[in-house]
Structure formats: C-alpha cells, structure tokens
C-alpha positions in Angstrom: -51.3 26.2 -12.3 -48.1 28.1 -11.9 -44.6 26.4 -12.2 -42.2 27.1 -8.6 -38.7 26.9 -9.1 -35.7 26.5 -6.5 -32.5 27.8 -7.5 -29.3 27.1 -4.9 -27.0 28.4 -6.2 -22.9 27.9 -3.9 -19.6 26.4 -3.7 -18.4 23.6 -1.4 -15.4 22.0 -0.6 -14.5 18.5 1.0 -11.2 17.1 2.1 -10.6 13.8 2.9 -8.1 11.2 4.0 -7.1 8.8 1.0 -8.1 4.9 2.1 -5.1 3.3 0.0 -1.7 4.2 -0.4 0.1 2.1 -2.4 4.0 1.6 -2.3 6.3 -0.3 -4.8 9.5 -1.1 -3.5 11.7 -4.3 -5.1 14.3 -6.6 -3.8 16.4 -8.4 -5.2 19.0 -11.0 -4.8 21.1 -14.1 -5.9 21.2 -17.2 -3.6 22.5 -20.2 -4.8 19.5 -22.6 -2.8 15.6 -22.1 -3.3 15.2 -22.7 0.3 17.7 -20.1 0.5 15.8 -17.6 -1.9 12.5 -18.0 0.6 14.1 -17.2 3.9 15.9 -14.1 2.9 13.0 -12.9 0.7 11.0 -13.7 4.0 13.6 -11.6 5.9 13.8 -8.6 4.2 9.9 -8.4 3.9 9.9 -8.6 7.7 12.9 -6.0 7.6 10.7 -3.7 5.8 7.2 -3.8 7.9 9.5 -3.1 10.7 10.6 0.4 9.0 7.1 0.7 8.2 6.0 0.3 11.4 8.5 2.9 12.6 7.6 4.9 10.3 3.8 5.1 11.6 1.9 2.3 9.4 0.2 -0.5 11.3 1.6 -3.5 10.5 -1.3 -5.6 9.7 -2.5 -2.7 7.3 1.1 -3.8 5.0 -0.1 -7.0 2.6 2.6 -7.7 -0.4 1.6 -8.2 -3.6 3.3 -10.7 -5.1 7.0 -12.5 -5.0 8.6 -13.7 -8.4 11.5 -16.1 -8.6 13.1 -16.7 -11.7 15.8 -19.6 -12.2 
C-alpha cells in the first residue's frame, strides 16, 4: 500500500483588536482626616473616568485596582 501525502504549503496574517488595555496612573495627596483621604481619593477617581469617558472608554469597562493609604 502506497503512502499519500498533503503538503500546503502559505502565509497568513491575522490582526486583531487587543481585549485589555491596561493604564497606570497615581494620585497622590496629603489630607489631614481619613474621612478626608476617602472622599477626595473617591473624587479624583470619578474625575478621571469622566476624562476617560471623554476620551471614548465606557465607563463601566474602567475598574481600579487597588487604593493604598499609608499614615
């Protein structure tokens, strides 16, 4: 019994659009209150999802990370 053999033999290319962008950006500040600390951290998170937003993100797509408090 003889052997067959298929040979392809080509180049492809695929492009997508990446899933995840991930984007780093850190606030800082002083306040002298811890309630203090919350809102404006609070605040300037909200600041930024509303540039964000401008900028073409949906807003429910933006999730922080983290938030660190040091005393």
């Amino acid at each position: 019994m003889s052997t067959r053999v298929i040979r392809v033999t080509g180049k492809g290319q695929i492009k997508t659009h990446p899933d995840m962008t991930r984007i780093t950006i850190s606030l800082q500040g002083v306040m002298p209150e811890y309630d203090a600390t919350l809102e404006a951290s609070a605040d300037d998170t909200e600041s930024l999802k509303s540039i964000m937003e401008k900028m073409g993100f949906k807003r429910t797509d933006l999730k922080p990370r983290g938030r660190f408090l040091w005393f």
